[in-house]
Backbone bond lengths (Angstrom), bond angles and torsions (degrees), N, CA, C in turn:
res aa  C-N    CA-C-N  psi(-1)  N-CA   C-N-CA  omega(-1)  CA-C   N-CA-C  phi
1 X - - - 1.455 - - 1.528 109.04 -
2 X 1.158 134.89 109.06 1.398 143.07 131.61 1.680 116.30 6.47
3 X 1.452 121.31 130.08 1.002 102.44 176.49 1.569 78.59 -149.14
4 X 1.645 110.19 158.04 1.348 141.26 -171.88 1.408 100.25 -84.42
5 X 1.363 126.86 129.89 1.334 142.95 166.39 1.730 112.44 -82.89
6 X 0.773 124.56 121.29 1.822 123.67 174.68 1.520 112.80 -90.43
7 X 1.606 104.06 134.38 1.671 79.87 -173.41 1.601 92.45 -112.36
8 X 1.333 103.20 126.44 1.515 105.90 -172.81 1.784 98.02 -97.94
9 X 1.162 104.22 155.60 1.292 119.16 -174.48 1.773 108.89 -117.14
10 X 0.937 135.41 104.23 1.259 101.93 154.54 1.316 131.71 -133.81
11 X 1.277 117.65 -168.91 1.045 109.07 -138.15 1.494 99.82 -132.04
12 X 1.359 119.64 139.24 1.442 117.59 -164.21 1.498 115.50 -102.56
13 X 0.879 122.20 129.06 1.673 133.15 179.19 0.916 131.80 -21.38
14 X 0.976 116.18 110.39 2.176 115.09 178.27 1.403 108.68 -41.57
15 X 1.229 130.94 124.98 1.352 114.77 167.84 1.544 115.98 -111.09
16 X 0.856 101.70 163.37 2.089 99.27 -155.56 1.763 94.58 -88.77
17 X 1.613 91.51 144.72 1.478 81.24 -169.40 1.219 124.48 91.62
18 X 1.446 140.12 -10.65 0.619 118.78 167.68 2.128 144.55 -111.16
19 X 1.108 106.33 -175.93 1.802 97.35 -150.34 1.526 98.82 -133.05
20 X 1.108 107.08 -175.53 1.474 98.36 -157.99 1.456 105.98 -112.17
21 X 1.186 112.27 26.08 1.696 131.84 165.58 1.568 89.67 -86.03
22 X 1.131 130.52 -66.81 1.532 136.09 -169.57 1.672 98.31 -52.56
23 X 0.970 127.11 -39.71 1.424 136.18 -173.81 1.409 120.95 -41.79
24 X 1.589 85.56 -54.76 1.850 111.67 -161.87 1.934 104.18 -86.16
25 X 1.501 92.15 -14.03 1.644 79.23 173.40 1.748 103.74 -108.11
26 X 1.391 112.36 3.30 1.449 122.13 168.82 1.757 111.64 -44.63
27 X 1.510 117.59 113.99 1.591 101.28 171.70 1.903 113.37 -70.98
28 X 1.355 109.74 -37.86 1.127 112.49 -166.72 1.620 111.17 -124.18
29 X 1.355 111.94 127.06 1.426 105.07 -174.07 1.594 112.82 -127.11
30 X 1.704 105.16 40.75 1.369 116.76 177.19 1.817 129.98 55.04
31 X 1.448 101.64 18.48 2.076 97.71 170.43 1.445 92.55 -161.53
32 X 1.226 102.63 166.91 1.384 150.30 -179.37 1.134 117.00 -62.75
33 X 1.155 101.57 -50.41 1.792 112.68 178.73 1.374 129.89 -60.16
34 X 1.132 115.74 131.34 1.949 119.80 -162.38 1.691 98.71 -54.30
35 X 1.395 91.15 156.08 1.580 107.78 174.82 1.830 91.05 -72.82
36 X 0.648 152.25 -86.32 1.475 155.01 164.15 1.552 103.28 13.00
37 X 1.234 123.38 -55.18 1.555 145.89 -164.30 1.584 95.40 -76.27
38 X 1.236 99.70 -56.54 1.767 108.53 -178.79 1.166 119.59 -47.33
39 X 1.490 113.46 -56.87 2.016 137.27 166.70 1.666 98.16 -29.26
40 X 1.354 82.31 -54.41 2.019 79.36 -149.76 1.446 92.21 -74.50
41 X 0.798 132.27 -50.99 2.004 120.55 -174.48 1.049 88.38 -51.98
42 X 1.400 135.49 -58.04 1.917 110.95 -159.25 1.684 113.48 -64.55
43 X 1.495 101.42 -22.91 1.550 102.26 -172.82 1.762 106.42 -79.71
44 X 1.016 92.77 -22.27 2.123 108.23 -173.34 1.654 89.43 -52.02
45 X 1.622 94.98 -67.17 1.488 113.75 -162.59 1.522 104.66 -48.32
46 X 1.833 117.48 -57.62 1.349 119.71 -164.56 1.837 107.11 -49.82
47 X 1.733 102.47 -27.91 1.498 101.67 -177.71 1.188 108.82 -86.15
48 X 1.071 130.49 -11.10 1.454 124.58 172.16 1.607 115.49 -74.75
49 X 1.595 106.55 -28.02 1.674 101.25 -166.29 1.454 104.89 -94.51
50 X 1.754 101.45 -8.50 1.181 100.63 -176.98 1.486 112.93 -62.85
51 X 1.351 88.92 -38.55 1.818 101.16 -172.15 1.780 116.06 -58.33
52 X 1.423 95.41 -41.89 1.576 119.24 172.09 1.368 101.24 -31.73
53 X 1.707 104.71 -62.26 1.401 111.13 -160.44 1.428 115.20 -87.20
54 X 1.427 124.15 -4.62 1.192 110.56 -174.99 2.120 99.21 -96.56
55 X 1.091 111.98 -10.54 1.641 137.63 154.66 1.751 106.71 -46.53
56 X 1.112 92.48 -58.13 1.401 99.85 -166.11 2.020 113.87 -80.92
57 X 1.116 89.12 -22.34 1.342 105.68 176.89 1.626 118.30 -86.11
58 X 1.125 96.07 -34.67 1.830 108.50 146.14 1.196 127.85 -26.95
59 X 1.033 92.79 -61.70 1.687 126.77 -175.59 1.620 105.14 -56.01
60 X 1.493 102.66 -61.18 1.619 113.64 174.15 1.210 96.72 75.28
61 X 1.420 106.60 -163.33 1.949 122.30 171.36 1.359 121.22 -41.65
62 X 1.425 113.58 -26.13 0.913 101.46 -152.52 1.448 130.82 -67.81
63 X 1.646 128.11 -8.56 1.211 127.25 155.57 1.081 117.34 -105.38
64 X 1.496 131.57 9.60 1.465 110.61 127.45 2.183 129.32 -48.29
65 X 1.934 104.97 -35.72 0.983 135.61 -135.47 1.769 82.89 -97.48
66 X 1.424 119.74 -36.58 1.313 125.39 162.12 1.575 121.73 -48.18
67 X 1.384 90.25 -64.43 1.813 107.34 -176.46 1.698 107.91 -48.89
68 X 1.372 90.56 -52.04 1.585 80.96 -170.16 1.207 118.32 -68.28
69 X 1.351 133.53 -14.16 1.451 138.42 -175.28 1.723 108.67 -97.94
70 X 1.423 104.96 -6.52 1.160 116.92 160.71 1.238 118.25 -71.48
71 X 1.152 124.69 -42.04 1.654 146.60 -166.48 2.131 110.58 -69.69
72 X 1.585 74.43 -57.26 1.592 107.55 171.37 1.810 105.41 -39.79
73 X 1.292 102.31 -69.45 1.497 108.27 -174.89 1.325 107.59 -56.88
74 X 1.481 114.43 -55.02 1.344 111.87 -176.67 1.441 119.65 -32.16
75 X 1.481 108.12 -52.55 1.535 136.34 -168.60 1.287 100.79 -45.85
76 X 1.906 107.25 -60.72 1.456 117.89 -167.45 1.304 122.76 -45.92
77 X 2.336 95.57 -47.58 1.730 80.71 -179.73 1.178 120.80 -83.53
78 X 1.305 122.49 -9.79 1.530 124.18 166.24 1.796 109.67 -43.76
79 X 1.239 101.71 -45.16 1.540 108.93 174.95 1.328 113.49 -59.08
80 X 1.503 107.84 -63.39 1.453 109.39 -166.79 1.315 123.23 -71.97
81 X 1.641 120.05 -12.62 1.431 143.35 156.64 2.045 96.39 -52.21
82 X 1.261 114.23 -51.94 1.484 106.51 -160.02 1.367 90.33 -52.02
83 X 1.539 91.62 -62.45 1.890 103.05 -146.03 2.041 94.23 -70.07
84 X 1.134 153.87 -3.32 1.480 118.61 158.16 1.858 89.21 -90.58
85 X 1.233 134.88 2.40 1.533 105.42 179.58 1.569 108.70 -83.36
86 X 1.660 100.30 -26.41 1.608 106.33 147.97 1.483 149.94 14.57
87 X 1.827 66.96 -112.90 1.773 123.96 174.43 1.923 88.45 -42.41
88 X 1.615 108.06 -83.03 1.332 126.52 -164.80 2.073 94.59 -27.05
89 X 1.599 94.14 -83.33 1.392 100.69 167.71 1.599 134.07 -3.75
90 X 1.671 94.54 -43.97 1.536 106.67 -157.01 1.193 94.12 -101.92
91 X 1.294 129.13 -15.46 1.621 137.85 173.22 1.411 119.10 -65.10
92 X 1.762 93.27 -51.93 1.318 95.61 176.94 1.192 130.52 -64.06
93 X 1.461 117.96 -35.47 1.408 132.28 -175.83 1.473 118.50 -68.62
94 X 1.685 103.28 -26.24 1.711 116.64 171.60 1.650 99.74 -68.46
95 X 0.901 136.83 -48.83 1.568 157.62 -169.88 1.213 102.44 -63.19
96 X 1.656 124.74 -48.19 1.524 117.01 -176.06 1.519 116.87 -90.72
97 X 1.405 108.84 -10.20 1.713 117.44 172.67 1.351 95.97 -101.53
98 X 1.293 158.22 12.18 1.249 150.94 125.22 1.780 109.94 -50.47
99 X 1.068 97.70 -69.90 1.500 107.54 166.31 1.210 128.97 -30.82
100 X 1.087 111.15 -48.94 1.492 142.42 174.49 1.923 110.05 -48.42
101 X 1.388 88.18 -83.86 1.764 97.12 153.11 1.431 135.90 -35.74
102 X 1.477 102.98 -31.60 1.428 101.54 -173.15 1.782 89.59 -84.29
103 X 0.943 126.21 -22.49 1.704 141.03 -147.93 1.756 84.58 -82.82
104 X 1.255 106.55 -55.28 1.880 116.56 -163.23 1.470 100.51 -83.95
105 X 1.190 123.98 -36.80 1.791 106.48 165.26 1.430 111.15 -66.12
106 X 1.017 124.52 -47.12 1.491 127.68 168.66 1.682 120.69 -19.08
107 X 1.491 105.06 -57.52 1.239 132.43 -166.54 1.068 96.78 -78.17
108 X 1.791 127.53 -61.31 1.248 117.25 175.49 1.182 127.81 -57.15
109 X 1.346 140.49 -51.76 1.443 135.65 135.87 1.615 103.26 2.42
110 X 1.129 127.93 -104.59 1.347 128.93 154.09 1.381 135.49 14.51
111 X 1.365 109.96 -54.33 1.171 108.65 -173.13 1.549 115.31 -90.22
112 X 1.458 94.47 -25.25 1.783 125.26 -171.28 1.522 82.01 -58.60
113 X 1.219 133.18 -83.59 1.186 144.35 -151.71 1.437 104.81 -67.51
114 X 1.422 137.44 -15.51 1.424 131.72 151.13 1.495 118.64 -65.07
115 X 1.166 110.51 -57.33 1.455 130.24 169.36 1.378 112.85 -33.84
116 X 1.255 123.73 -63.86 1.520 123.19 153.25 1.279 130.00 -30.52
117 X 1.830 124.43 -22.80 1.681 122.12 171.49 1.061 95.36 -130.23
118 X 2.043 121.19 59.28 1.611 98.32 169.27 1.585 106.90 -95.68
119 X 0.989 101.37 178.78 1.823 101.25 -167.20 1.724 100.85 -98.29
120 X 1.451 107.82 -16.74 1.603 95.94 -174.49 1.607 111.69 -174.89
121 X 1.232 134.97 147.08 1.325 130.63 -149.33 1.439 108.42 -73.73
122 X 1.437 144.23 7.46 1.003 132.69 125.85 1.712 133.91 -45.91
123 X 1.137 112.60 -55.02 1.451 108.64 172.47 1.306 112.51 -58.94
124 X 1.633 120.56 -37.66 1.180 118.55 170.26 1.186 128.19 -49.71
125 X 1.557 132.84 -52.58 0.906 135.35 -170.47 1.502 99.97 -78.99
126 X 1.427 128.62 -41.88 1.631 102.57 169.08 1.632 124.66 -47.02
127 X 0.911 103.98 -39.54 1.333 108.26 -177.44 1.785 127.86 -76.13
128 X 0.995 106.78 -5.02 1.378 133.72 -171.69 1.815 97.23 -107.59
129 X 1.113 112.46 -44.74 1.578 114.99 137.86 1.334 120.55 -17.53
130 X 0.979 111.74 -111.13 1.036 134.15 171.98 1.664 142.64 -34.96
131 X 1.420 75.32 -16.75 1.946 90.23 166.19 1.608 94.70 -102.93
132 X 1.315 124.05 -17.54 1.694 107.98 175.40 1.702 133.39 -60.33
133 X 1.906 70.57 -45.49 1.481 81.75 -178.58 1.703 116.57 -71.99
134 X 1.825 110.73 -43.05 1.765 106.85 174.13 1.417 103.15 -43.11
135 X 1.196 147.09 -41.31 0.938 143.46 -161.39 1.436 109.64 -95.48
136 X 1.418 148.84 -17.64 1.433 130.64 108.55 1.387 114.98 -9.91
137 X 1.587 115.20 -74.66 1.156 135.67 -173.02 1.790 103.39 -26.67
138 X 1.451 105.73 -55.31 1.460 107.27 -175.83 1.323 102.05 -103.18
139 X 1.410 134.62 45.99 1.363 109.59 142.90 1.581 100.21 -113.04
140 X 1.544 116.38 -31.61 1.478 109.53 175.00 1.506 112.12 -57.34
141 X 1.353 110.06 -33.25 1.743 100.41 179.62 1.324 108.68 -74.53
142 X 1.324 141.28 -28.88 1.607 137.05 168.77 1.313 96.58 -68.10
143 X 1.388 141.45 -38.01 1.015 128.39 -166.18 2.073 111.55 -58.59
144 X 1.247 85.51 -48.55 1.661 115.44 -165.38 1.535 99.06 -70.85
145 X 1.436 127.33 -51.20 1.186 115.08 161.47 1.478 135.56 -44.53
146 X 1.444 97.27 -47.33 1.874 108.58 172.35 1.683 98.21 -49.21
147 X 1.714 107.33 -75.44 1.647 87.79 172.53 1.266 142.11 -20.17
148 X 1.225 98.23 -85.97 1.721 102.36 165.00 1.515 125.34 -47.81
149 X 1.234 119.70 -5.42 1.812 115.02 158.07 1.021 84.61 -96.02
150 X 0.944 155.76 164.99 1.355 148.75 177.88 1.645 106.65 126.82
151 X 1.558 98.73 -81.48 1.229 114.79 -169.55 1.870 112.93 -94.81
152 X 1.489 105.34 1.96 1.670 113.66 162.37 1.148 83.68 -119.51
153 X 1.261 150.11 71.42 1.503 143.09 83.14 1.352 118.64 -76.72
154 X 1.592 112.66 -57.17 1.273 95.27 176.14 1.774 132.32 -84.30
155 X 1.575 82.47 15.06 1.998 85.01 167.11 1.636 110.29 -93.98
156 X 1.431 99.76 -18.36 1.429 93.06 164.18 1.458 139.27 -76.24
157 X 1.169 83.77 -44.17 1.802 91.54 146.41 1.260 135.03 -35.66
158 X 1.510 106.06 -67.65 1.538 89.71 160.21 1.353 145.61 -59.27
159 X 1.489 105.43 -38.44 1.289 130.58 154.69 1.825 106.13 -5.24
160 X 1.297 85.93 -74.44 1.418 112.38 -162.63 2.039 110.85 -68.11
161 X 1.347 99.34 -24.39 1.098 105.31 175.31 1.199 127.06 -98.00
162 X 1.116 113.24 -8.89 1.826 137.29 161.64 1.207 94.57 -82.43
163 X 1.441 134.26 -51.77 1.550 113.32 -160.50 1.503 103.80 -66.07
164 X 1.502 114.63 -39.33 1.365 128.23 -174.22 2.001 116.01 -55.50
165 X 1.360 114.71 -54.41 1.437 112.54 153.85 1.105 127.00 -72.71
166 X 1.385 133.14 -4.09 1.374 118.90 168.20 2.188 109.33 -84.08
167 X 1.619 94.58 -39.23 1.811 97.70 162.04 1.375 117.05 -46.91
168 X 1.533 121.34 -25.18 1.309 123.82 -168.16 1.080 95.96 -88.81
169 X 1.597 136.45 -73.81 1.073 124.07 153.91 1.413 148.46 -0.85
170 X 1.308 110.25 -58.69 1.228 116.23 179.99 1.492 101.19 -70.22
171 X 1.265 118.78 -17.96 1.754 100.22 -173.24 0.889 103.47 -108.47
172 X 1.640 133.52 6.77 1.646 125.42 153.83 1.611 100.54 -91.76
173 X 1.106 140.65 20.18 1.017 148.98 168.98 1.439 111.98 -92.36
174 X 1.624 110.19 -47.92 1.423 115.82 -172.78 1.496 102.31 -83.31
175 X 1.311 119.74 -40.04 1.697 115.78 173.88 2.096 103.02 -59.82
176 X 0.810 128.45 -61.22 1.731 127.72 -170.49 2.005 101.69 -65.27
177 X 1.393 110.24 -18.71 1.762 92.98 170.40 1.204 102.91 -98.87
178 X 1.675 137.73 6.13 1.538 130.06 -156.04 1.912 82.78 -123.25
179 X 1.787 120.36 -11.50 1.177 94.51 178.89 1.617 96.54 -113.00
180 X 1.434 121.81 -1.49 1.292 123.25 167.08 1.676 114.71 -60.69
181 X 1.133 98.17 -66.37 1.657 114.13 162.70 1.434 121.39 -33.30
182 X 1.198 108.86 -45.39 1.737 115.57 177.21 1.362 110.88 -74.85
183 X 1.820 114.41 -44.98 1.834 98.64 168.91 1.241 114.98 -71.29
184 X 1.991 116.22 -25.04 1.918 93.13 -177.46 1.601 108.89 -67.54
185 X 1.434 120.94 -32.06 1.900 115.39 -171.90 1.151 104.31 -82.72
186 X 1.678 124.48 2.88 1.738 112.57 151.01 1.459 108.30 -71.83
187 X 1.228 117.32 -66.86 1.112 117.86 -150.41 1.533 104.79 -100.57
188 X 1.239 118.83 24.73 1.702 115.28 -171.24 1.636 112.20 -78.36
189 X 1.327 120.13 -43.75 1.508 143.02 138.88 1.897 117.48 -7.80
190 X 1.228 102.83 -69.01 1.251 116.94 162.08 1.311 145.63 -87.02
191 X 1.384 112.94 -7.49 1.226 123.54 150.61 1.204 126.58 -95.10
192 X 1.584 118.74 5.22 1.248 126.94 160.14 1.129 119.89 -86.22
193 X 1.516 119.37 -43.48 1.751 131.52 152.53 1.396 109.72 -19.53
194 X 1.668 97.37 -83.35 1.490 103.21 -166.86 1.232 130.26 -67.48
195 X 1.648 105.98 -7.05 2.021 108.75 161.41 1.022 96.12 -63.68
196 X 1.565 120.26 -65.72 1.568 119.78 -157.32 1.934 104.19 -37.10
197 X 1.825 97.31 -62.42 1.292 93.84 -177.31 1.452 133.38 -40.71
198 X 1.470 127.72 -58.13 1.093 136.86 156.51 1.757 135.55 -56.80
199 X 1.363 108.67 -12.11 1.802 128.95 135.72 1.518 103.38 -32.33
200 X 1.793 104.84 -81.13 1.514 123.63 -159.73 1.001 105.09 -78.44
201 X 1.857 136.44 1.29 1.699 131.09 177.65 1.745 87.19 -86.81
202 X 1.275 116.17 -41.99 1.660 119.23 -157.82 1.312 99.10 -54.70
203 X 0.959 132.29 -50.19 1.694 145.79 -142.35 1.309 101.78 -101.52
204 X 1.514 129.58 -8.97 1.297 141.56 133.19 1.412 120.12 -64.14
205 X 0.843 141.25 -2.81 1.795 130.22 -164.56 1.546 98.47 -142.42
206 X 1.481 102.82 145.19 1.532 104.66 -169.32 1.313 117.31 -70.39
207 X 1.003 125.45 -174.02 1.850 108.35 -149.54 1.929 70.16 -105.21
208 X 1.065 123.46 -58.06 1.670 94.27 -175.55 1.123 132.49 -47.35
209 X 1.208 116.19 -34.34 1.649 109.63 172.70 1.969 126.34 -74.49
210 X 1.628 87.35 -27.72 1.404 98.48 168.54 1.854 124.32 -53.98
211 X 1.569 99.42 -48.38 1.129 120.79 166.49 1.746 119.39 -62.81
212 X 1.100 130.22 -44.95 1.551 127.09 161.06 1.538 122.75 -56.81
213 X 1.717 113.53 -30.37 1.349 130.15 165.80 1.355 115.36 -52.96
214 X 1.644 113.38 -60.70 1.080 111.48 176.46 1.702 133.20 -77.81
215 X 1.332 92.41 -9.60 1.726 106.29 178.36 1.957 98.25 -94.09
216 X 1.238 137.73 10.68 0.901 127.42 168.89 1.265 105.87 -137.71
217 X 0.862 150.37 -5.99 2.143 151.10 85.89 1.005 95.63 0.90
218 X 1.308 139.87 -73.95 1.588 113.88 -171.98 1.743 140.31 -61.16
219 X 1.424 93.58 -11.51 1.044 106.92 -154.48 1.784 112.63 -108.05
220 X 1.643 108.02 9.36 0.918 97.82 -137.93 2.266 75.86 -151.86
221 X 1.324 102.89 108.24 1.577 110.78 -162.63 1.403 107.02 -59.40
222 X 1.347 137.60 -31.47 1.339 135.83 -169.53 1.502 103.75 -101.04
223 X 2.130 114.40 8.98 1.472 108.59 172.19 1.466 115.33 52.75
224 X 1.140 133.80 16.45 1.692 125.24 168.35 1.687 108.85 -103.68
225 X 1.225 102.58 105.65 1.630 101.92 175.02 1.339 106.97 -91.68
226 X 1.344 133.85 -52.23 1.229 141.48 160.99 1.603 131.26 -49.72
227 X 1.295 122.28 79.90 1.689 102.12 -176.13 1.865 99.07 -118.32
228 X 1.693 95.25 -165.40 1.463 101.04 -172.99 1.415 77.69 -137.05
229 X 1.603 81.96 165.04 1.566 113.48 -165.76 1.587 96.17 -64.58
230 X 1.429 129.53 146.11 1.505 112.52 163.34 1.731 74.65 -140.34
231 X 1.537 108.10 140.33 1.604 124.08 152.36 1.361 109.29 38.36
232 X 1.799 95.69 63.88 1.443 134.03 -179.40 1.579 114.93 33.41
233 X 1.515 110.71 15.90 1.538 114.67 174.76 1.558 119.79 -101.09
234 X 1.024 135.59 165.22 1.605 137.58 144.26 1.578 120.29 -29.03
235 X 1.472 134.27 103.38 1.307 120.43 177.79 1.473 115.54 -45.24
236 X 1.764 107.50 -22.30 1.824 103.77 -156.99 1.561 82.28 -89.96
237 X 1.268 100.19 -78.14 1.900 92.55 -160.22 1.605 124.11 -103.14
238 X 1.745 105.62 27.41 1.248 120.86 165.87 1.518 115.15 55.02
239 X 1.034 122.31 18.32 1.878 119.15 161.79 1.455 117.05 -73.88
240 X 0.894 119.81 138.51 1.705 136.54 -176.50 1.691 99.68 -43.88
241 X 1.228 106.71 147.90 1.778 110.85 178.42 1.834 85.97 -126.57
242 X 1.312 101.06 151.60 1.356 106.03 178.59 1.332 105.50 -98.32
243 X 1.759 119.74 143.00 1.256 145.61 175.49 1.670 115.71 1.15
244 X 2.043 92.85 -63.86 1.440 107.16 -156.70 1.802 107.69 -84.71
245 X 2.032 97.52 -20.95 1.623 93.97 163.68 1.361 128.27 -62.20
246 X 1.472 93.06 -42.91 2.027 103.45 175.75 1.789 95.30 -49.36
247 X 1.219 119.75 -71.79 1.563 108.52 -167.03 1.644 114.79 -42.80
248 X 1.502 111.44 -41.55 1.259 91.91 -173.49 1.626 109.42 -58.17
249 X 1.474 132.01 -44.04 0.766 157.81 -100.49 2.184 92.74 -106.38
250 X 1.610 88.67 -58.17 1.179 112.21 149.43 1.690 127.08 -24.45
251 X 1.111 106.18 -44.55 1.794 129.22 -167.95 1.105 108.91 -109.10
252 X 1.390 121.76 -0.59 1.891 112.42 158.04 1.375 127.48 44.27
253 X 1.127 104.76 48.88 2.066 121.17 -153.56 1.890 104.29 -126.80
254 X 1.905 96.59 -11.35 1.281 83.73 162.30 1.625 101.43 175.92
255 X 1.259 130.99 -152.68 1.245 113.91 -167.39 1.444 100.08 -117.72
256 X 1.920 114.69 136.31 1.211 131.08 -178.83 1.079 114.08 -109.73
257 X 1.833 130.87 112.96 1.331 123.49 -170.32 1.491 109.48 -78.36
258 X 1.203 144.40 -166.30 1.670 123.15 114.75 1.053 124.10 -92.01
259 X 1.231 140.19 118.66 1.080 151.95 175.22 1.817 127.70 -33.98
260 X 1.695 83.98 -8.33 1.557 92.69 174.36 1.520 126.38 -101.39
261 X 1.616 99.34 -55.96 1.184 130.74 148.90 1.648 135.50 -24.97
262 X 1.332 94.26 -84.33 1.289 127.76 -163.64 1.402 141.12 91.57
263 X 1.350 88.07 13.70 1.745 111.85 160.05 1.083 142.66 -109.18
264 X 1.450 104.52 145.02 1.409 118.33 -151.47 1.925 104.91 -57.52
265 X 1.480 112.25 140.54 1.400 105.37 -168.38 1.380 101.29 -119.18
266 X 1.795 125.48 126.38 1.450 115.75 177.17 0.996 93.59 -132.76
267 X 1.893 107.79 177.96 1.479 114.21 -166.75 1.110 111.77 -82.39
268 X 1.339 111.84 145.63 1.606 132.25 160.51 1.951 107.46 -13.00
269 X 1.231 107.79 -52.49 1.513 114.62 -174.24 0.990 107.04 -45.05
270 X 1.085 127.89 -35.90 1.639 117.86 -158.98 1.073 101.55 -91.60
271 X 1.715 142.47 -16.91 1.146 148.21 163.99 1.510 110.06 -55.16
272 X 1.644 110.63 -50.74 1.304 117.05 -159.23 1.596 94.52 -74.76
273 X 1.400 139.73 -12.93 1.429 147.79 -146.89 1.969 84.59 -91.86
């Protein structure tokens, strides 16, 4: 009886760290699929993220430029919350040492007019007491009031000058989310495309090479790990490639780093494709 052979494939482990120098001296990189086949998905993808990023670069600061003016405001009313919980505070306390005063003339009044039928210099002198100190009483409370006008003047001040940059604020806030908004519903359409696209390139490409792509994508400010030869140089950092590298390079039979770089180098064709 005949029996069916399975052809198992497998597939060898991403290893962390790694780049596509390690790649090219890799004997086995777990599939079937031509080195030729391999090139062009990574190059599909590199054009897809390129697009991503030149999207995103669109964008610029400006939601960094959001956030922080988000933060900013927050801050302000946190501020401007202190200073009227303050103000209120400092109102009241002017209000209850008014009170206060009216309370200690009262008394002195009071006492004045006892003092006048005391029967003997004991009562007197209590009472003579006692109008010294209310009258302490009201110079520390004028005193304490002067302070506190004092210091709710200049909380009003700020008050007023916090409310004033945070209004400013808020309307460079509303101009940078009304022009954020206008580049994401340009380009929201197409940067939804080209995730999707570069989603469905990933899940095409072997997870090791995917992983060296993106670890040399990171590393690398203009994000192109993948280029093609243009005018016998490196697309990334333009140093001369020699004759017999271009041919291999040409023939898509396996993976060509640059030796300067560290990106992967394919032919012009696939550009012109």
């Amino acid at each position: 009886m005949a029996t069916s052979k399975k052809n198992n494939t497998v597939i060898p482990p991403v290893v962390e760290g790694e780049t596509f120098t390690s790649l090219q001296i890799a004997k086995d990189l777990g599939s079937d699929v031509s080195m030729e086949t391999k090139l062009r998905l990574l190059y599909k993808l590199q054009q897809a993220d390129s697009k991503i990023d030149q999207i995103y670069l669109l964008r610029g600061e400006l939601p960094l430029e959001v956030q922080d003016l988000e933060d900013e405001i927050e801050g302000l009313k946190t501020r401007i919350s202190n200073f009227e919980k303050d103000i209120k505070e400092g109102e009241v306390f002017v209000a209850q040492k008014k009170q206060d005063i009216e309370s200690s003339r009262a008394l002195i009044e009071k006492y004045e007019n006892q003092r006048n039928n005391v029967k003997n210099n004991r009562e007197y002198d209590s009472l003579s007491k006692e109008i010294e100190f209310q009258t302490l009483e009201i110079e520390l409370a004028e005193k304490r009031i002067s302070d506190t006008g004092k210091s709710l003047v200049e909380k009003k001040a700020a008050l007023t000058d916090a409310q004033a940059v945070m209004e400013g604020r808020s309307i460079d806030l509303e101009n940078k989310r009304k022009e954020l908004e206008n580049i994401i519903e340009e380009t929201q359409k197409e940067e939804e495309s080209l995730l999707k696209q570069s989603a469905e390139l990933q899940e095409q490409i072997e997870p090791r090479m995917l992983n060296a792509y993106k670890k040399v994508r990171s590393n690398l400010r203009n994000k192109l790990a993948v280029v093609t030869v243009k005018r016998d140089a490196c697309g990334g950092c333009f140093n001369k490639i020699p004759p017999q590298r271009q041919l291999d390079i040409a023939l898509s039979k396996k993976i060509i780093v640059c030796e300067y770089c560290g990106r992967i180098l394919i032919s012009p064709e696939f550009e012109n494709e």
